[in-house]
N, C-alpha and C positions, 0 to 999 in steps of 0.2 A: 295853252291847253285847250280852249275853246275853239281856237282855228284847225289844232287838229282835230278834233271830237268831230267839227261841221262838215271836214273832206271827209273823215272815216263814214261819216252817216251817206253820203253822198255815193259812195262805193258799193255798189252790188255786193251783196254777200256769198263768201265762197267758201264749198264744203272740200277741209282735202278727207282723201281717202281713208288717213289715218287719224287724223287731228278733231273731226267732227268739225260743229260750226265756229263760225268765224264771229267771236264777239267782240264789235268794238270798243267797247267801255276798257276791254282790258287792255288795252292798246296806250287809252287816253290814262288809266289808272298806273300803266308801267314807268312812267317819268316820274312816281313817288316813291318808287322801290325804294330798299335801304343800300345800302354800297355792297352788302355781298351780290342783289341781284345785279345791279350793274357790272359787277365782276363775274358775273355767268353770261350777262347778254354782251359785254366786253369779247369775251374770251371768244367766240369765233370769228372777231373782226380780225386777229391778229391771225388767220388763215390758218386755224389750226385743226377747225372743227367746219367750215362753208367753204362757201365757193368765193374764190376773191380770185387777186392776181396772181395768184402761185397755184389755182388750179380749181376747181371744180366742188364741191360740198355735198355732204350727205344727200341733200337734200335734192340734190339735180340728178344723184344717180337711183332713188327711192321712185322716182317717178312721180310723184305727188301734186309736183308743179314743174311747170318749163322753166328749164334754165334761163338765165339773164346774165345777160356781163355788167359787171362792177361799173356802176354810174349811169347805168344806160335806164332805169327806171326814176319813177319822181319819188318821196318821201314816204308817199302810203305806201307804197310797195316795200321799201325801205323797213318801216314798222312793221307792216303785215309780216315779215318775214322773220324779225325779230319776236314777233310775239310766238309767232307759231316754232321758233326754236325754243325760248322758255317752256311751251306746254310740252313741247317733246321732252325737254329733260327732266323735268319732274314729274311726268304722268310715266313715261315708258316702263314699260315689264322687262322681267330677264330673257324672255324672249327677243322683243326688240333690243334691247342692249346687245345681246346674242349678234343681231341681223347689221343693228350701227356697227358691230367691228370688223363685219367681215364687207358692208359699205367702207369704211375707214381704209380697209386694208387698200380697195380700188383707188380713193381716192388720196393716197399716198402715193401710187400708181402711175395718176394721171400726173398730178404735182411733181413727181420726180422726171415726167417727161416733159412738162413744162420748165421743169428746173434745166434740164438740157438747153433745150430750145432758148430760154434764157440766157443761157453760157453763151451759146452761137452770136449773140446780137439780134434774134428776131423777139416776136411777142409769143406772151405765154397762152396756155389753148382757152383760155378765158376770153382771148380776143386782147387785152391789155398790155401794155410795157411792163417787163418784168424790172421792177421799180424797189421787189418788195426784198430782193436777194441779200442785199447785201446786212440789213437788221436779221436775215436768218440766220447767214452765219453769224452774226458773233454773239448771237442766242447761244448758239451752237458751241463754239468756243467758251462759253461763261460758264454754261453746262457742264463742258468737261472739267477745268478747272475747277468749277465746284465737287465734283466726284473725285477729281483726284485729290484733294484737300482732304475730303471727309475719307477714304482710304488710309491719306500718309496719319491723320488722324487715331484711326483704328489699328494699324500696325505699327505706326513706333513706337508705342509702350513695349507689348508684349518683345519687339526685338529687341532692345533697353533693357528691360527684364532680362530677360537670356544671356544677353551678355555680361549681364551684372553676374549672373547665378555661377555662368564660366569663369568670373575672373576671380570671384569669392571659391571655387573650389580649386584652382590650378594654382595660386596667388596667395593665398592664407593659408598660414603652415597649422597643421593639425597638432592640438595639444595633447591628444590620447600618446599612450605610452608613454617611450621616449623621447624627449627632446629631438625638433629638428636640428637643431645647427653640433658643428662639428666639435668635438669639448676640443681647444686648445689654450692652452692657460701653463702659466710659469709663479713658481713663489720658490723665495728663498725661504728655508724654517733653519733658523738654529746654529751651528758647529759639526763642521762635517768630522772635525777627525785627521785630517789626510786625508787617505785614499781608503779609510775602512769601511767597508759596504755595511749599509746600515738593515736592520729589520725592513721590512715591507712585505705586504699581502694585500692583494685587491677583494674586495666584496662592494655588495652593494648593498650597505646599510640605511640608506634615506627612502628605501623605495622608488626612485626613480627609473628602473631596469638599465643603468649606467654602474659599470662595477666604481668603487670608490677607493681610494689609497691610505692605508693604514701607515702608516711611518712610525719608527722610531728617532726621537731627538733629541739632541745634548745641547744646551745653553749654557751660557758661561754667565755667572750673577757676580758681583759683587760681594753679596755674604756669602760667609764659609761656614758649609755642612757637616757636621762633626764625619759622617761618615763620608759623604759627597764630595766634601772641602766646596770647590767655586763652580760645581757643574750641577747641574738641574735636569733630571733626567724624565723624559713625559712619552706617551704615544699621543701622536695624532693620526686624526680622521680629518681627510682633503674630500670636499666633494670633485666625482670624474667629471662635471659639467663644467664647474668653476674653476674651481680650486679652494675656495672658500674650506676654512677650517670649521666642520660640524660640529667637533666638540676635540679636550685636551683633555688626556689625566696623568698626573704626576706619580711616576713610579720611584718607588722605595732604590734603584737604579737601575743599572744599563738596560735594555729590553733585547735580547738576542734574537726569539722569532715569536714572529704573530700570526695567527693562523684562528680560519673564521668558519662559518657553518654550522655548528653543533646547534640541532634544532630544538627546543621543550614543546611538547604538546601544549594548548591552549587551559585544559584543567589539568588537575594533579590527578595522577594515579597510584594511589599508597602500594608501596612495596610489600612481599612475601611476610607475612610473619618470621620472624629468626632473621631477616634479608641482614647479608653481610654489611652492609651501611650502617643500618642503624646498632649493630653490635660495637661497628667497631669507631663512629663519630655518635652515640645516645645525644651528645649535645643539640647537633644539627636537627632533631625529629620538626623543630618548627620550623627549620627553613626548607627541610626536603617539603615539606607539607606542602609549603605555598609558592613554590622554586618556582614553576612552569607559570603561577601567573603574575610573578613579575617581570619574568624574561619575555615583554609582548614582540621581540625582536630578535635578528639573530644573534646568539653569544661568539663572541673573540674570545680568544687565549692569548694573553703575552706571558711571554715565560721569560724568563731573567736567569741569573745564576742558580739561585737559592730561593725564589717564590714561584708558583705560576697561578695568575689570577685570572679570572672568567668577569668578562664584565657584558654589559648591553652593549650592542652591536650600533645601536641606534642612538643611544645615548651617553655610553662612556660608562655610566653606571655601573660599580663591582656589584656581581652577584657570589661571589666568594671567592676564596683563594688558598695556596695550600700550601707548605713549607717544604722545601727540600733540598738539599744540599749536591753540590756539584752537579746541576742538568748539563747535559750535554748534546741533548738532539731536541728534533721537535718531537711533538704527541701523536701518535698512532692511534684512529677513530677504529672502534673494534665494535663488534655486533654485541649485543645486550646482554650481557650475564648477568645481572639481579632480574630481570622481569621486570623492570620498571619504564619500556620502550624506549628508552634514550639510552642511545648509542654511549659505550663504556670507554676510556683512553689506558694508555699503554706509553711510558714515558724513560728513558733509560736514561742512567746515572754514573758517573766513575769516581769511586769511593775515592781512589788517591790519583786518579788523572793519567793513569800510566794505563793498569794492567784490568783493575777489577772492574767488570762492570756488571752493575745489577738493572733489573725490567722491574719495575713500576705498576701496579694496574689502580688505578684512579675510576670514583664513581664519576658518570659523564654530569650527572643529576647537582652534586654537591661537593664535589672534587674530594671528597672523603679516600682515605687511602682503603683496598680493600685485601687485607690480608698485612704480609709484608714484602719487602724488597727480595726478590730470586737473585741469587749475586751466581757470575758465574767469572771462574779461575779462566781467564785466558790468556796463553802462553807468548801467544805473540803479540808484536807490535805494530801501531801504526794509525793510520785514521781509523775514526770511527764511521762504519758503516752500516747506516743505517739507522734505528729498525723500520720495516718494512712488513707490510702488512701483504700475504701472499693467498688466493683461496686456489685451490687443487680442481682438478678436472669434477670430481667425488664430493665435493661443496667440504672440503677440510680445511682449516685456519690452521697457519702457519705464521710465525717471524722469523723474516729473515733480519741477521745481526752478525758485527763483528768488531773487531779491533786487526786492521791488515786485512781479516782472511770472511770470507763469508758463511756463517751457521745459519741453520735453522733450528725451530724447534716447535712441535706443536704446541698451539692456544690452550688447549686442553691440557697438558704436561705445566704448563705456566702457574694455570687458573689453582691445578691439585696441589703445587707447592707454594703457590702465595696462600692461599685460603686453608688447606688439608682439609678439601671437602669438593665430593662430585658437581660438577659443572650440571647447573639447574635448566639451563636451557638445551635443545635437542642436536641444536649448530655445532654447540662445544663437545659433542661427544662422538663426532666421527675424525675418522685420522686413516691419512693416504697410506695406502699398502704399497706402491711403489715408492715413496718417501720411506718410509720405515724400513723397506730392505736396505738403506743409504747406509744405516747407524750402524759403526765398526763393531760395537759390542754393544750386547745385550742391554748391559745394565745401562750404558749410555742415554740421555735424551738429546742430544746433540746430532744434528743432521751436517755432514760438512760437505758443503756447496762445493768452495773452494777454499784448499788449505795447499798452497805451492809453495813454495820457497821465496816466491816476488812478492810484494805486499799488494791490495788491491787499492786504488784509489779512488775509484768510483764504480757504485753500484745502482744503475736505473732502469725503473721498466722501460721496456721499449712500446713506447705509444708515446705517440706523435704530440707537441703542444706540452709534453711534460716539464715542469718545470720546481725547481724549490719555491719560487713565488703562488704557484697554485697547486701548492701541499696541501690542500685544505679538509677540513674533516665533513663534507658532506657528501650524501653518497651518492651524487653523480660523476664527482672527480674522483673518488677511489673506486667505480666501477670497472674501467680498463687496466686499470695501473695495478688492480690486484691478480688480476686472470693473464697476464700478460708474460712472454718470458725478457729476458733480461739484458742489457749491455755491460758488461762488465773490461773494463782497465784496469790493468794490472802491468808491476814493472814498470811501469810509467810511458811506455811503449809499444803496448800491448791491446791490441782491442777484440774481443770476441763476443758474441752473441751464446747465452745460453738457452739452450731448448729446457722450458717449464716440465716438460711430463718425465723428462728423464736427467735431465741436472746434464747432458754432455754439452761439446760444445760443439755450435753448428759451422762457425769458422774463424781464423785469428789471422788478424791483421797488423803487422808488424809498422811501425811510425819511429819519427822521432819522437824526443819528449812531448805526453801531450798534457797538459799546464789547465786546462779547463774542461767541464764537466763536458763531455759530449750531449749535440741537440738533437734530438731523433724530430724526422720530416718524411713529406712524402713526396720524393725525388724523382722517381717514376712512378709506373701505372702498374704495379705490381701487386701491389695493396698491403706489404712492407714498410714500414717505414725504416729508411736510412739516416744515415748518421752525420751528421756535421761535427769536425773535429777542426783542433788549429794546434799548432807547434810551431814553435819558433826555436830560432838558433843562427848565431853569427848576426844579428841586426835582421833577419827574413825571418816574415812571419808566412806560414803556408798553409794555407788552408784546404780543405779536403771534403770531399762527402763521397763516403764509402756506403754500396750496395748494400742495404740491411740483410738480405739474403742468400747474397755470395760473398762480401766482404771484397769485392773489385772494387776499385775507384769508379766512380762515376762522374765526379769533377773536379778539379783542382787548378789553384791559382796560387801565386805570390805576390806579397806585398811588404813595404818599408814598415817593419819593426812598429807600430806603436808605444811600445815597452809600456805596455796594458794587457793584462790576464782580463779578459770580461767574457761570461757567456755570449753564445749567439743566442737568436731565437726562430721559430719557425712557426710560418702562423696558415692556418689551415684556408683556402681560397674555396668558392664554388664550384670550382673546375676538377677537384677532386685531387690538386697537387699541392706543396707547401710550396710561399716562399720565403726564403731566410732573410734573417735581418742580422749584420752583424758590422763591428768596427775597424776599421783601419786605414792606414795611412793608403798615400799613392801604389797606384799596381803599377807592378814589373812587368812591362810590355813582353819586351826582347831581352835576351840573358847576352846577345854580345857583345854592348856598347857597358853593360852591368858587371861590377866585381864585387864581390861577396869580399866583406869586413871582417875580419876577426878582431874581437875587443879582448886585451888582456883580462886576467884576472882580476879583480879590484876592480877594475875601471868602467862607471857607468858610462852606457849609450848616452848622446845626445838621442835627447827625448824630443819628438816631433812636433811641432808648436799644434799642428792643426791633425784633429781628427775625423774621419768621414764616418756617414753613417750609408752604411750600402745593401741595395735591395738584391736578390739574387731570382730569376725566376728560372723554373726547369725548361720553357719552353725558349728560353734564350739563353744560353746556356756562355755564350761570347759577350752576353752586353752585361752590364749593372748599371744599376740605374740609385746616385747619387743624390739622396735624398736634404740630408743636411750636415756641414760643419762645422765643427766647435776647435777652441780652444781648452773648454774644460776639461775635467778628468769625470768619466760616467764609471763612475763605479757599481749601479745596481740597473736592471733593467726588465722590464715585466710587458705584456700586453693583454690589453682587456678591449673587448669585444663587444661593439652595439649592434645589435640583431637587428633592428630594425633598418638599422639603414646601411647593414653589410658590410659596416665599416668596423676599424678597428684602431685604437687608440696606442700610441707607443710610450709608456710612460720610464723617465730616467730619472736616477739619482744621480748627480754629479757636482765635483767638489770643483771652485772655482774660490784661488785666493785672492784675496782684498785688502787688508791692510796690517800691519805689525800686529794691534789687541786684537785683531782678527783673524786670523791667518787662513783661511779653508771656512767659506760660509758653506752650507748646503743646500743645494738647487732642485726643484719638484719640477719637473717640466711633463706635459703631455705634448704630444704630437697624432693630428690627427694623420691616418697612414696613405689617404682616397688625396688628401690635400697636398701632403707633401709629394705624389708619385705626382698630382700633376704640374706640378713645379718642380721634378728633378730635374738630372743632368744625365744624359746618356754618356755612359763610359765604355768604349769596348777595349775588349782585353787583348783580342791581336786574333789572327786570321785562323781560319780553320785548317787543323792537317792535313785532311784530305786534300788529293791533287784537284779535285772537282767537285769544290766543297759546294755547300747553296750560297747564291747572291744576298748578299748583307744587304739585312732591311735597313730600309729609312729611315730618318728622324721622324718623318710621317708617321710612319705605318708605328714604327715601334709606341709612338704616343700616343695612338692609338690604341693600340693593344694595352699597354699598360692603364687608359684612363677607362676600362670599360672591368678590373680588376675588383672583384668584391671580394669580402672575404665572412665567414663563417664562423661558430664556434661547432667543435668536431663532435 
């Protein structure tokens, strides 16, 4: 330090322009700095801030002092030069900082031309070998990779994230509502019977928005029932997701129909003073009291020969029950006649099974009877039709009813001879003027629909999706079915439509025998809906769908006999058409390699080992599409409908035997209908009539078409 201190003193002192004077003490003082200033008077040795051999420095383009090339001066100059860049960077203004950048900018300038000239093989404009290039690039290089790091740094969370947030919402099935996955589940419950179609009605008692399957069942025990003897007679509740039994309750015996809906308000509403209920059950006043807040669910009805009890929908639990002898139909949901806003029932009876049949009217509240039984003398014989709950253009209540033939008779006419007293509410007091011109004579209450010589076999509204399984008493399925007019069969042969505002008939359809209920659908774009029928004879079963509007065929096929009677069904799509679901064996292609069988009298068919279950659409009118086979025998068959995911469930009953103490077990099966279409089998039925018909679709296309199929409730 001493040897430099004696050259610095030695050195003329020099003023620059900007720096003031030149002191050398701080020259001698700068070899004690701390390591940050060595890391500032460091820093423009590495030619980033002077003049070296990559180009030229602030300090030679400032004018201050003459340039010099690197080495070509002795130590003091060295230092001098050093010191007077420390006073620059810690004395300068933002002015000079201002004037360093835009020096900087030139001497970047110069550098980048010397950086050429480097590249060539010659010397940089320093005068010097460019020596210094190759420590710049991979300065250069460290730099980027360091930037790209702290980048992939910064962005691969947030894209991580994001993806995670995509695969948690396309990926994880949503618990709200409905269930995602498709309900398909099978149990066996009980003794089927043979081939006798058991009880069933769908609701959705669990709350899930999945309707649920109510059954009736017969076990065979061990102990003997004085009345029962060795059968055990119970309804159950299947959940539609599982199948899981919700709850069992043991009926006094057989259960004929179950039917659900009937809603109580959440508090009680005390009825009318004098209210026909409490005249005629006083007992009951504590249970109407507190009815509504036990029932927190919906109430079912099973009804049996001789009882019908109302129980909790959700829990099995009786809320009461009523005694009555020889039932014969299910309950009719009727609008309120005590004032107590639950909906009233309507229940028909046949004294000796033959001829007499009497109407019923039941509180909805407490199944209290209210008045007594209306019997009425009818002459003829035959099924029972009916009763049927009808409203008029004019908001009038009607039942239609019959034994063969079809009656009516106003709510209001019912209400004045069960009760002998005016209808309290304002519904029950009007009555259709073109209905009332019907009645032959005066003193008659009887409206006759139809009264021919043919007996009638079946009597249904015409709306689409109707069915005995969604008979139900709440008022969005008796909304269309009540305003609707009618298909009526008759003669066993006979199909006609009747027009609601005037009782004529709109057209008649002449068939063979037809053996099962006709399926009303919507076959075309008319906004009609048509009719699905089936008749069989000679071992051909032949099914049909007639025009609901003109009574023309609109499709028809043959197929080998099943020697099974089972409704079809027709379930309502988004496309605005129905398609049908219905059973049977192999189709009859071609009729002339085929000869039609005649089976003696006495002499059963050989019965078909294997049955199909087959889809029909109107826009393919040639293809079916072969859903699933069984062996078993399906005796009952219903479908229910998940809104949310468009889909719709196919639920059977079917008797499948097993062994000697067991002969005929009883089988619950669901079928999802989105699953099984895309697992059918395409079947076409044989070529179009037409000379220049259209090109038959594909297997392609057709799987297509049917795997993009949703379907609806109407």
């Amino acid at each position: 330090m001493a040897a430099a201190l004696s050259r610095a003193l030695k050195l003329p002192v020099k003023k620059g322009s900007e720096l003031g004077e030149y002191d050398p003490l701080t020259q001698a003082d700068s070899e004690d700095e701390s390591e940050e200033d060595d890391l500032v008077l460091n820093y423009p040795r590495n030619g980033l801030g002077r003049g070296n051999c990559l180009g030229m420095g602030p300090s030679d383009l400032r004018g201050s002092r003459s340039g010099r090339l690197v080495g070509g001066g002795d130590e003091a100059e060295e230092e001098e030069e050093e010191d007077e860049w420390r006073e620059r960077l810690s004395g300068k203004s933002r002015q000079e900082r201002g004037d360093t950048k835009g020096t900087q900018y030139w001497s970047q300038r110069e550098t980048g031309r010397d950086r050429v000239g480097e590249e060539e093989g010659g010397p940089g404009t320093s005068g010097g070998p460019g020596v210094g290039s190759n420590g710049a690039d991979g300065d250069r290089k460290r730099t980027r990779l360091r930037n790209a790091i702290r980048a992939a740094f910064f962005l691969v969370p947030p894209v991580c994230a994001t993806l995670l947030v995509l695969l948690c919402a396309f990926l994880i099935p949503c618990k709200k509502g409905a269930p995602d996955k498709q309900p398909q589940w099978e149990r066996t419950l009980g003794d089927a019977g043979g081939v006798i179609s058991p009880a069933m009605a769908l609701w959705d008692v669990d709350g899930d928005s999945v309707e649920d399957v109510l059954l009736g069942v017969t076990e065979r025990t061990n102990d003997t029932h004085p009345l029962q003897g060795n059968k055990v007679y119970s309804t159950v509740a299947l959940s539609g997701i599982s199948g899981q039994v919700l709850w069992r309750r043991v009926m006094p015996e057989s259960v004929m129909y179950i039917q659900c809906g009937l809603q109580y308000e959440a508090h009680p509403v005390p009825l009318p003073a004098g209210g026909a209920a409490l005249r005629a059950y006083p007992e009951t006043t504590p249970l109407l009291m507190g009815q509504r807040e036990r029932a927190s669910g919906p109430v079912c009805l099973l009804i049996g020969k001789s009882v019908l009890t109302a129980v909790n929908g959700t829990t099995g639990k009786k809320l009461w029950s009523v005694p009555l002898e020889n039932i014969g139909s299910q309950t009719v949901s009727l609008p309120d006649l005590q004032g107590d806003t639950v909906p009233d029932l309507l229940i028909a009876t046949l004294e000796d099974e033959v001829s007499d049949l009497s109407l019923s009217l039941l509180s909805g509240l407490t199944g209290a009877k209210l008045g007594h039984p209306v019997p009425f003398n009818l002459t003829a014989q035959g099924r029972l039709i009916g009763p049927l709950l009808h409203e008029t253009q004019q908001g009038a209540y009607y039942i239609l009813f019959g034994l063969g033939t079809v009656e009516a008779i106003s709510l209001h006419d019912i209400y004045i001879r069960a009760t002998g007293k005016m209808p309290i509410t304002q519904a029950l007091k009007k009555k259709e003027p073109s209905w009332e011109r019907l009645k032959k004579t005066s003193s008659s209450s009887l409206i006759h629909i139809y009264n021919g010589a043919e007996h009638v076999d079946f009597l249904l509204p015409l709306v689409a999706g109707f069915d005995n399984n969604h008979n139900n008493l709440d008022t969005v399925s008796n909304l269309n079915s009540t305003k609707s007019d009618w298909a009526l069969v008759y003669g066993s042969s006979k199909l006609s439509v009747l027009r609601e505002r005037d009782i004529y008939k709109e057209w008649t359809f002449d068939s063979a025998r037809i053996r099962s209920q006709p399926t009303p659908g919507y076959f075309n774009s008319d906004g009609i809906p048509d009719l699905f029928i089936q008749h069989s004879a000679n071992g051909i079963r032949k099914v049909q769908i007639i025009d609901g509007a003109s009574g023309y065929v609109l499709w028809s096929a043959e197929f080998l006999c099943p020697h099974l009677v089972l409704e079809a069904s027709s379930i309502y799509t988004t496309t605005g058409v129905s398609v049908f679901l219905f059973w049977a064996s192999e189709p009859i292609r071609t009729q002339k390699n085929f000869t039609k069988t005649t089976v003696a009298p006495g002499v059963a068919a050989a019965e078909p080992l294997v049955r199909n279950l087959f889809l029909l659409h109107p826009a393919h009118p040639t293809i079916l599409l072969q859903l699933t086979s069984t062996t078993d025998t399906t005796v009952t068959t219903a479908v229910s409908y998940q809104e949310h995911q468009k889909d719709a469930s196919y639920i059977t009953v079917s008797s499948r035997p097993t062994t000697e103490s067991e002969p005929w077990a009883q089988l619950v099966k669901s079928l999802s209908l989105r699953a099984a279409i895309s697992k059918g089998q395409v079947v076409r039925l044989g070529e179009s009539s037409k000379a220049r018909g259209p090109v038959k679709p594909s297997v392609f296309e057709l799987n297509k078409f049917f795997g993009r199929l949703s379907f609806k409730k109407q």
